[in-house]
N, C-alpha and C positions, 0 to 999 in steps of 0.2 A: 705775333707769331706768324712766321710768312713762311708755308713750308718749300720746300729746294730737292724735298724727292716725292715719290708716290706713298711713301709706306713712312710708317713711325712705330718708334719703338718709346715706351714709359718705362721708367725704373723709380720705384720707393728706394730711395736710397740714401742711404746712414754714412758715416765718417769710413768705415772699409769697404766701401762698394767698389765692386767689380768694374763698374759700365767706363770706366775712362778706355780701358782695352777693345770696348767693341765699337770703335774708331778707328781701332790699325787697320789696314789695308795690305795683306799680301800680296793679292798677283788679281785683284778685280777693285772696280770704284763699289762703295755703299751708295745700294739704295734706298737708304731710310734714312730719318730725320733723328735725332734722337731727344725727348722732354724727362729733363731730369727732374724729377719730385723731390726735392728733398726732407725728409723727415727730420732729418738733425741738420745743423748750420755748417756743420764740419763736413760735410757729404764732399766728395770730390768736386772740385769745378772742370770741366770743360770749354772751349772757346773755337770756333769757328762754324761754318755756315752752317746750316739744317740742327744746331745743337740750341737746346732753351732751357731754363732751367724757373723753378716755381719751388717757393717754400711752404708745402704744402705737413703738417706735423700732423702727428697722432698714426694711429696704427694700418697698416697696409691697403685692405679692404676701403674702410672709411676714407682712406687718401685718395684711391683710385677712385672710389666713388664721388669725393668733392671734386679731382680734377675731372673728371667726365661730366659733371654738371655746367662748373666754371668754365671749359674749355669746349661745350659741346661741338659749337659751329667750328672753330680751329679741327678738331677732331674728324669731324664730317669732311675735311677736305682731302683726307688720305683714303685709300686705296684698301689698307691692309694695317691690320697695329697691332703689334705684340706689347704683354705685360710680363716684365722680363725680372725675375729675382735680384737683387745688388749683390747675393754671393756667387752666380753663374758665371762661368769665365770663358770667353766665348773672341771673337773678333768680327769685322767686318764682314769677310768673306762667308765666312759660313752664316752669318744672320741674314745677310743678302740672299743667300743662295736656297736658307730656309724660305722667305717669301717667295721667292723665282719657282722655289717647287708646289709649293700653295698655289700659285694662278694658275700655274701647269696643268693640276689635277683637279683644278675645281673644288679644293675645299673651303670648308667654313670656319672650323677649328680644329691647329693642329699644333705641332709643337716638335723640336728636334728633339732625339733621340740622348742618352746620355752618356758620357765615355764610362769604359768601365773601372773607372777609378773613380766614381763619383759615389756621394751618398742617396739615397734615392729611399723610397716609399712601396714603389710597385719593380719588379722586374721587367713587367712589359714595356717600360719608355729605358732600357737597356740598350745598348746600338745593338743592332743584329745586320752583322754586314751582308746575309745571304738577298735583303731585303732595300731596293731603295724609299719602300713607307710600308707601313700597315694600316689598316684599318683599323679600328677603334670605336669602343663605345662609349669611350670617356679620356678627356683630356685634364692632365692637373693643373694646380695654379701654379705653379713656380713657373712656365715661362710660355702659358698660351699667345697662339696668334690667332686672330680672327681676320676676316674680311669687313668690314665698314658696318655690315646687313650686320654680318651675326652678334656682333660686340653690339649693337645700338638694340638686338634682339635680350640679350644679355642684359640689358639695362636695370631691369625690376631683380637681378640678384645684388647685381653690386647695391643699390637703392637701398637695401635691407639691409647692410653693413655687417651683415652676418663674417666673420673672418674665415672663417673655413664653412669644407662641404659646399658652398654654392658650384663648384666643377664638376661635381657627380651630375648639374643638369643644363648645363651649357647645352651638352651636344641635345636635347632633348628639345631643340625650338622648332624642329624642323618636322615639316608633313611624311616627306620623303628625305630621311635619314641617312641612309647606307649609302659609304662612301665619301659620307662628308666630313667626317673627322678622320683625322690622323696622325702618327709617329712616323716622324722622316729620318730612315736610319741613314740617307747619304747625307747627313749634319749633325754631328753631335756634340756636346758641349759639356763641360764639366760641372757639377754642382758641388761645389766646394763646403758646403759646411753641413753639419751634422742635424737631421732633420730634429725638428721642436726645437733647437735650442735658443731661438726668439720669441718662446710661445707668451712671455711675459711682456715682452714691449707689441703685443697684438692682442692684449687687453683681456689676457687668461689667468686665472689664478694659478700661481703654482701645482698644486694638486688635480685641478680643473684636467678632465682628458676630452681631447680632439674628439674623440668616437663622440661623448655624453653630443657636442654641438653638433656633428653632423647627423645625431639620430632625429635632433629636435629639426634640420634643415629638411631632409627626409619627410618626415611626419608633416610639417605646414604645406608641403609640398604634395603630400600624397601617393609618393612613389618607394620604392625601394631599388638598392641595390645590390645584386650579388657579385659584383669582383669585376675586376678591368678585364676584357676580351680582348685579342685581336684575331677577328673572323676572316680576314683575305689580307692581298697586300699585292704589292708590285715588286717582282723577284728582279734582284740586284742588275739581271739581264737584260730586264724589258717585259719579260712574261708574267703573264697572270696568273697567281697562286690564289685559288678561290674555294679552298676549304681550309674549314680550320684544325683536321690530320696533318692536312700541308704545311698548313704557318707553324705548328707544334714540329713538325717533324724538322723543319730549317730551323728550331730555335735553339737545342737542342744545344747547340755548339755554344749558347750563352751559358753555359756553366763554368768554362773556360773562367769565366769572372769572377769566380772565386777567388782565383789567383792576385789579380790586381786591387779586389775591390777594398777602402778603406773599414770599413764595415764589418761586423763578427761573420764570423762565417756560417755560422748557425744559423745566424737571422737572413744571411742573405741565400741560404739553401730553403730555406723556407719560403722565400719569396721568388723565390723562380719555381718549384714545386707547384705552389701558389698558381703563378702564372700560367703551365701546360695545362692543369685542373683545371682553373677557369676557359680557358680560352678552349679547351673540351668540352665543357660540359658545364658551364654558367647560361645563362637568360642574357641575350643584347642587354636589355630593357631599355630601348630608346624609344619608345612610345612619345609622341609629341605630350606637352606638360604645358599648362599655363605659368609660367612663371612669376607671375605678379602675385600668385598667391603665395610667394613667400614673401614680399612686400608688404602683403595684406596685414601678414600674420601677425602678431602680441608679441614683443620679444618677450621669456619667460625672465 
């Protein structure tokens, strides 16, 4: 593996993955490499410079975490690396220009923003075009980027192969936190498919719910959560919106999303609700976190 840019992008990816698309190139060159994981044999192929590909099987987590072991030193050579969903439908230009704004800003982990056609989990990684990023206290897994530090920081979650909930403490490695995570609303990408409905090929029993694992991730952890924040952010213009009345008050206009969004509309009024209340009147809680103590931990 001999990389040909600064940054790399990972994808678990299955027989309908996305990632052959974010190779196209509109109106800029990629600067990332791209290591396709494949979990099934049928996964799309790719061919040309900076693209690899590894048949790595079993469920998402587990996978990221054997190629990060297997591939450490290859890894160490990049700059910046995102862990990118196989159903995100995205292109060259805007995954470029997602890094290009990571080095800009000095972050550690952050992630684009989502179109509003997309299925999604939180309303805060919504594109809000008044904003070109927010701040944030937590970045999810469907398409985090790290810088080299904070993914090899990050190490002792993936190590635990826990499949969910280890995002709630990424952004938690850090002494001095504020600002280092974020949602880059100038890039946003789509998320094409309807969230859980892989919860089975990532080693959940049907009936099994997400919350039950990420209380027990929580719990070995010793931290809690109360709900995604975004407390500042850098306004669409250049200026610095540095309270969170501010970031509430520009968000305002994501209700609009209703209209496009594939999603019940119940659930998605409830999720943006969600999001002005928290980002009101929730706890950061990014207190630095030993992270190996979910490593440590028993899986139950």
């Amino acid at each position: 593996m001999s990389k040909t840019h600064d940054n790399l992008v990972v994808v678990r990816a299955g027989p309908s993955s996305l990632h052959p698309g974010w190779l196209r190139e509109r109106g800029r060159r990629r600067n990332f490499d791209l290591h396709v994981t494949a979990f099934h044999p049928d996964a799309p192929a790719v061919e040309g410079a900076g693209t690899f590909r590894t048949e790595v099987p079993g469920s998402k987590v587990k996978g990221y975490r054997d190629f990060l072991r297997t591939r450490a030193r290859d890894v160490r050579q990049y700059r910046a690396i995102a862990l990118i969903d196989d159903d995100i439908d995205s292109d060259a230009d805007a995954l470029s220009d997602c890094f290009d704004i990571g080095e800009r800003y000095g972050l550690q982990v952050w992630q684009p923003s989502l179109t509003w056609d997309s299925y999604l989990s939180y309303a805060v990684f919504l594109q809000n075009r008044r904003f070109r990023l927010r701040f944030v206290n937590f970045i999810e897994m469907m398409c985090p980027f790290f810088t080299a530090g904070a993914l090899a920081g990050a190490g002792p979650l993936f190590a635990s192969g826990r499949e969910t909930g280890i995002d709630l403490a990424w952004c938690r490695q850090f002494d001095a936190p504020l600002r280092k995570c974020a949602v880059v609303d100038a890039v946003a990408v789509r998320h094409t498919r309807r969230v859980g409905t892989t919860k089975t090929a990532h080693g959940f029993a049907a009936d099994e719910r997400y919350d039950d694992e990420i209380a027990r991730v929580l719990q070995a952890l010793g931290i809690t959560f109360r709900g995604a924040v975004a407390y500042a952010g850098v306004a669409r213009g250049g200026g610095a919106v540095s309270t969170r009345a501010g970031v509430v008050m520009r968000s305002l206009h994501v209700a609009a999303a209703l209209r496009r969004s594939p999603m019940p509309k119940g659930m998605l009024l409830r999720f943006l609700t969600d999001h002005w209340r928290h980002t009101l009147f929730r706890p950061l809680n990014l207190a630095r976190v030993d992270l190996s103590r979910l490593e440590r931990a028993v899986t139950p």
